[in-house]
Steps between C-alpha positions, in 0.01 A plus 500: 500500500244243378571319197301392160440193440365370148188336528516105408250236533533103589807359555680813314345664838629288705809461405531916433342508926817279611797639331369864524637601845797295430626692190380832645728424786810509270395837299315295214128611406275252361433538124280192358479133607394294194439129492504333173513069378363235628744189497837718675298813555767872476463734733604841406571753791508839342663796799625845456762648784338699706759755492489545120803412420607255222393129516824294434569095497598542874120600572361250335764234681376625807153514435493138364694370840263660697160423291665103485504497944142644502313283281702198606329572824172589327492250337263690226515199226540156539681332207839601338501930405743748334572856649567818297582793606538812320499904501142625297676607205434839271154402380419371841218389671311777689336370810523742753405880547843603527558296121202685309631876701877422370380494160231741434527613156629179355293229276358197676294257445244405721303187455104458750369219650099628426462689154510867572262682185503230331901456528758266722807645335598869485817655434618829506713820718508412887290856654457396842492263806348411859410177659138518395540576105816609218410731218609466164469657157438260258595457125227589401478863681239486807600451814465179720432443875559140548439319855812390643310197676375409114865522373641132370818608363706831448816567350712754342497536100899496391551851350785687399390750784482239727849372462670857474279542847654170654847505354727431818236212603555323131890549522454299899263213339703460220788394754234286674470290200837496411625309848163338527598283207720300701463205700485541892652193712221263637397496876320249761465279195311784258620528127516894522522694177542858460294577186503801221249739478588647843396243706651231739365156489476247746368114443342364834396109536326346797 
């Protein structure tokens, strides 16, 4: 069974190409790879299992370990870098097909890259999904077809619906944070940190 992949550009791309196949190897999909800072930049690896079950600290351990061997190989960015990794969350991100399909009928936000009428942000009731386009019902009452190629950002609107919908995902998360609080021991010489907010960090110097 093939796989969907979010769509990144630049070095988000490249770095999203390399550790792909790697993660997919170990039942992970691919979520969101987002680059951000300049000076130490933080790279935040967002995955999903593949087998639906919940995301807990010993996914994101395993994730970072593996992620950490890729891009040492890689190579992706030169100077000194911090790695997160982390489950999507309730509101999260939707980036793939499957994402928009899970939560038809639930509020989202959905921002364009080229005004659409006029607009680049609508928001409104998730109707419907393919690779080409997702429909949406605003706000405002008409319905939108927006062009999943024009899409910059998506993401989930937290709802009361949408929690009561996800509620054995929060209760998995919420153990996520708990353990990712604390500090991890440090290895080949890397101050590794195991941050809050579901995600693992690790600090990488050249």
């Amino acid at each position: 069974m093939t796989i969907e992949r979010p769509v990144h550009e630049g070095l988000e791309a490249r770095i999203a190409d390399a550790i792909a196949p790697s993660i997919e190897s170990m039942g992970y999909e691919l979520v969101r790879v987002q680059v951000s800072g300049k000076v130490k930049p933080v790279v935040q690896i967002m995955a999903d299992r593949a087998d639906g079950a919940l995301f807990t600290v010993r996914d994101c351990e395993a994730i970072s370990h593996q992620v950490s061997a890729v891009l040492d190989v890689d190579d992706p960015i030169k100077s000194e870098w911090n790695l997160e990794v982390s489950s999507p969350g309730i509101d999260r991100p939707l980036t793939r097909t499957k994402d928009y399909l899970r939560y038809l009928g639930h509020l989202a936000i959905v921002e364009m890259s080229i005004p659409v009428e006029g607009r680049r942000r609508f928001r409104g009731l998730l109707l419907g999904a393919d690779p080409a386009e997702i429909r949406i019902k605003t706000d405002e009452g008409p319905e939108a077809t927006l062009a999943r190629g024009n899409i910059r950002r998506a993401k989930l609107v937290l709802t009361d619906e949408l929690i009561a919908a996800t509620a054995g995902e929060v209760a998995g998360e919420e153990e996520v944070e708990e353990i990712a609080a604390k500090p991890s021991r440090p290895q080949r010489q890397k101050k590794s940190a195991m941050k809050a907010a579901a995600a693992a960090q690790q600090t990488k110097g050249h």
